[in-house]
N, C-alpha and C positions, 0 to 999 in steps of 0.2 A: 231297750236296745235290741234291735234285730239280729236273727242270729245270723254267723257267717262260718260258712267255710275256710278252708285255710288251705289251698293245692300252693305248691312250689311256683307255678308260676305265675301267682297271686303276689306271692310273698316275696319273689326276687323277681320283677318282670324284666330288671336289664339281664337276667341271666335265660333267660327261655331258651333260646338258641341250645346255651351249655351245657344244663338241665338235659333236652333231647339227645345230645349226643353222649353225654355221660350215662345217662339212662340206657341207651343202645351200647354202647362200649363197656362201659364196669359194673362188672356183675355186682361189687359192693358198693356202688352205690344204687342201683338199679333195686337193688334188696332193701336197704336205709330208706330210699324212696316211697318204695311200694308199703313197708313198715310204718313209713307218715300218713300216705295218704290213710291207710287203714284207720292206723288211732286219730283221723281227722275226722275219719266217718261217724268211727264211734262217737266220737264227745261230740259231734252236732246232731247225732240218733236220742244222747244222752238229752242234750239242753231242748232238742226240738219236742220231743215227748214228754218231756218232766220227769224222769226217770229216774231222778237224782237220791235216791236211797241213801249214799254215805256221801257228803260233801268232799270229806276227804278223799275216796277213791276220785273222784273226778278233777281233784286236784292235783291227785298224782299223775293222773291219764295226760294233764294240760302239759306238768312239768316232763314226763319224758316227751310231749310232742316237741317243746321248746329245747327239751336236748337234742334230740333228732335232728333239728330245723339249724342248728348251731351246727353241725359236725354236719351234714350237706350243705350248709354254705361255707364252710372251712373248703371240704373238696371242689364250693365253686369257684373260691375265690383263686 
């Protein structure tokens, strides 16, 4: 399986538009955001390199990007 990134407006593309203005307007989401992308970097740094030391650290890295990604589409919605 190829690896893939995961940016916001991959992941909600009807929301792009609201993504950018939220991003420029709320600081906390603008933070939540920036927070995803970051732990998005990492775990495609993690799988693209083989880096993977403790399965379970990279499964916790997944599960808070998947909370992250749940509470900025709450404020997209």
């Amino acid at each position: 399986m190829p690896l893939e990134k995961h940016p916001l407006q991959n992941e909600f593309p009807q929301h792009q538009n609201r993504i950018q203005q939220l991003h420029a307007s709320d600081n906390n989401f603008a933070r939540l955001s920036d927070k995803y992308h970051q732990l998005d970097r990492e775990i495609f740094e993690i799988e693209q390199h083989n880096l993977i030391n403790d399965e379970d650290h990279l499964e916790q890295l997944k599960l808070k990007r998947l909370q992250l990604k749940d509470q900025l589409y709450k404020m997209l919605d």
